[in-house]
C-alpha positions as CSV (number, residue, x, y, z in Angstrom):
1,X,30.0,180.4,110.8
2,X,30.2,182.8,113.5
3,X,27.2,183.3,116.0
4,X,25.2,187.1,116.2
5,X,25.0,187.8,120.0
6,X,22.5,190.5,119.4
7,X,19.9,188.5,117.6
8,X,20.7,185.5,119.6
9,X,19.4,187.8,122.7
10,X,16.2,189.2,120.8
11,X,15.1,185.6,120.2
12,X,16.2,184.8,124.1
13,X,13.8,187.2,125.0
14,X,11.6,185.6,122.8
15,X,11.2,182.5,124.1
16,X,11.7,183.1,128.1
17,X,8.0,182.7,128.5
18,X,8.0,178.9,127.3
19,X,10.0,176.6,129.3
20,X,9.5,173.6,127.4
21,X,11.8,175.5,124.8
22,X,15.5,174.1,125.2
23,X,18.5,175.7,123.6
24,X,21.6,174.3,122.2
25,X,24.4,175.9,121.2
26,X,26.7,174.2,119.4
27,X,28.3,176.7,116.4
28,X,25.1,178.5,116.3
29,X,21.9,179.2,118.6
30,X,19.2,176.2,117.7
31,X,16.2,176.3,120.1
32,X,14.4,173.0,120.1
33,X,10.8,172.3,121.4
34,X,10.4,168.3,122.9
35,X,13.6,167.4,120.8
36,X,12.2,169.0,117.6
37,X,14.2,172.0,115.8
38,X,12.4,175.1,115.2
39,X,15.3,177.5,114.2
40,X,18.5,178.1,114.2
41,X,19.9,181.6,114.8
42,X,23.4,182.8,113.2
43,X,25.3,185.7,112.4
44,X,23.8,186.3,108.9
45,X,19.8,185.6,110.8
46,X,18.7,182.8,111.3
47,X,17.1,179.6,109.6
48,X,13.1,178.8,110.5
49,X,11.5,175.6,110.1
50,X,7.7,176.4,108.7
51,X,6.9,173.2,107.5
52,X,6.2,171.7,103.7
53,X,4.0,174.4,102.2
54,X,3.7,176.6,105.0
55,X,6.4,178.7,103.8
56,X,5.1,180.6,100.6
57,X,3.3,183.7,103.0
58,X,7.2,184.5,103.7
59,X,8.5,185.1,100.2
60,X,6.3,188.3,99.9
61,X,8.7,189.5,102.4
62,X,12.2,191.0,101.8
63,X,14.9,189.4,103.3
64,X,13.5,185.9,103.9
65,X,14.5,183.2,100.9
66,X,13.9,179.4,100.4
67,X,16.8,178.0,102.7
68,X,19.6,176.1,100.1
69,X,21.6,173.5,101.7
70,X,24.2,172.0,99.3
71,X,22.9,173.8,95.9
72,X,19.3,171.8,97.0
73,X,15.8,174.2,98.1
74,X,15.1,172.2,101.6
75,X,10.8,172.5,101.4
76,X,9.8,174.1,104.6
77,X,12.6,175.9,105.9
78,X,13.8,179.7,105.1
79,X,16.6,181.8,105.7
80,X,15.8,185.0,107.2
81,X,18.3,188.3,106.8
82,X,19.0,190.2,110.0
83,X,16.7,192.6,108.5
84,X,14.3,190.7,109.6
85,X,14.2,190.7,113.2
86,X,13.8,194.6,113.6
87,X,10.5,194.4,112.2
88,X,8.9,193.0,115.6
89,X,4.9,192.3,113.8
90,X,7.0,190.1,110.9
91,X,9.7,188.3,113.7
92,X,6.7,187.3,115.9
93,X,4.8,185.9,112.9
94,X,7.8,183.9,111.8
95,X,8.3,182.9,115.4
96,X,4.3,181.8,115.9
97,X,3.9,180.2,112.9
98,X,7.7,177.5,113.6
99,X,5.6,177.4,117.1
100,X,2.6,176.1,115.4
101,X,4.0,173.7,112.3
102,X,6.6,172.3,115.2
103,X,3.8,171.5,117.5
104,X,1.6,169.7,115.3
105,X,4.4,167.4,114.9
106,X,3.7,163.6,116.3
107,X,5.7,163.0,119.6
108,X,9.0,161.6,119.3
């Protein structure tokens, strides 16, 4: 699985406002807020975490589709296309809205 440098830098930019963000990068770009995942960004775009029936707003949109792990739907999560992230109004909704579901979370 190789990693997209270009949309690993878009989502850089992103985030450098909030420094409670930490990255990881392991054999993709994952950025994590207080130990929680809230995507993961690849060369094929990236996967957001939404949160169990958060998620349905984001299948009026093309390019983004339920996220399938091992032939299974995972509820809450969705793979969006690198088509995506050149629409800035539908990347910074997508980005808000794993911001919001991620921080209503209870603390580790």
């Amino acid at each position: 699985m190789a990693r997209d440098q270009g949309l690993e830098e878009i989502l850089r930019e992103d985030f450098e406002t909030l420094n409670a963000l930490a990255e990881k990068v392991v054999f993709l770009l994952a950025r994590l807020l207080d130990g929680k995942l809230i995507f993961a960004a690849r060369d094929d775009g990236m996967l957001v975490r939404l949160g169990k029936g958060r998620d349905s707003w984001t299948f009026e949109q093309p390019d983004i589709v339920p996220m399938i792990s091992r032939g299974r739907k995972i509820q809450g999560w969705v793979r969006a296309g690198p088509s995506t992230f050149w629409d800035n109004v539908l990347c910074r909704k997508l980005v808000d809205s794993a911001l919001d579901f991620v921080r209503s979370l209870p603390a580790n």
